[in-house]
C-alpha positions, 0 to 999 in steps of 0.5 A: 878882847877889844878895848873901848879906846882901842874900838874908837881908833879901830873905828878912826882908822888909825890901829887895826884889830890886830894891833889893838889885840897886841896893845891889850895882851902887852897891856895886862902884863905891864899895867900900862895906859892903853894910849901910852902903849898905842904910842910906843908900839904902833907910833900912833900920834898922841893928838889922835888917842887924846881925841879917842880918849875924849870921844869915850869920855863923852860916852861915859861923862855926867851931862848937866844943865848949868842952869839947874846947879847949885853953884858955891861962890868959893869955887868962883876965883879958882880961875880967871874970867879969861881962863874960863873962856879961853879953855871954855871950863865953869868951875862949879862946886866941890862934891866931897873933895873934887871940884866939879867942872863943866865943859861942852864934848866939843870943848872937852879936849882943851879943858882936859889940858887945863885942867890937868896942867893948871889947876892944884885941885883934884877935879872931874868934868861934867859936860854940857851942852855949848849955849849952856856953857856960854849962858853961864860963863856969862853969868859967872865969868862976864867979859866984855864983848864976850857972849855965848856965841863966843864959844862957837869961835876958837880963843886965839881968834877972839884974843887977836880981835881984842888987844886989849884984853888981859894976856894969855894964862898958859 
């Protein structure tokens, strides 16, 4: 039986069939994350099972337009306007008790690490498409000098280019 972020490293090239067969048998008599295992067992570095990770994430996530959401304004000062453009997340409301965030797929690794590290809030990601991202990061996380095309540069580039922008959060 092959794992679905085992089949994306196979794909990657960085475990084989057999080392992934390995990683699930040890797997079911520890109840151990898959990622974790790969690391222990094989030394698989840890960047490549996060991308692995959020290459299956993408397959699997809710796709939205931010432009069609309902958005609540109490959402609004979870995080600073730097915060949501530096690590490209749109807080955008609370479906039961999860505070639903956007992202794009490409911005998605860098999101999860936000989020997972910064934010006290239990939290899901739903993914969108770049300009849509930037259109409403804009809308609600105005800066100057920052626009949707913005997204297509990586942060530290953009915070270089202007000093005198607020210091970086994390």
């Amino acid at each position: 039986m092959v794992h679905r972020l085992g089949e994306i490293l196979i794909q990657h090239g960085v475990l084989t069939d057999v080392q992934v067969n390995q990683i699930v048998k040890h797997q079911r008599s520890t109840h151990r994350p898959f990622g974790a295992l790969a690391e222990e067992m094989f030394g698989v570095d840890p960047e490549l099972v996060e991308e692995a990770w959020a290459t299956q994430y993408a397959t699997s996530a809710q796709w939205i337009v931010p432009a069609k959401e309902s958005f609540c304004d109490s959402v609004r000062p979870i995080i600073t306007n730097r915060q949501a453009w530096q690590f490209r997340v749109l807080p955008i409301r609370y479906d039961a008790r999860d505070l639903m965030i956007a992202t794009s797929p490409r911005e998605l690794l860098r999101a999860v690490r936000f989020v997972s590290r910064c934010l006290a809030h239990p939290c899901y990601l739903v993914l969108c498409e770049d300009d849509e991202l930037g259109a409403a990061l804009e809308e609600r996380y105005p800066m100057a000098g920052l626009t949707r095309e913005s997204l297509q540069y990586e942060p530290a580039a953009l915070w270089r280019e202007h000093p005198s922008w607020p210091a970086a959060t994390v």
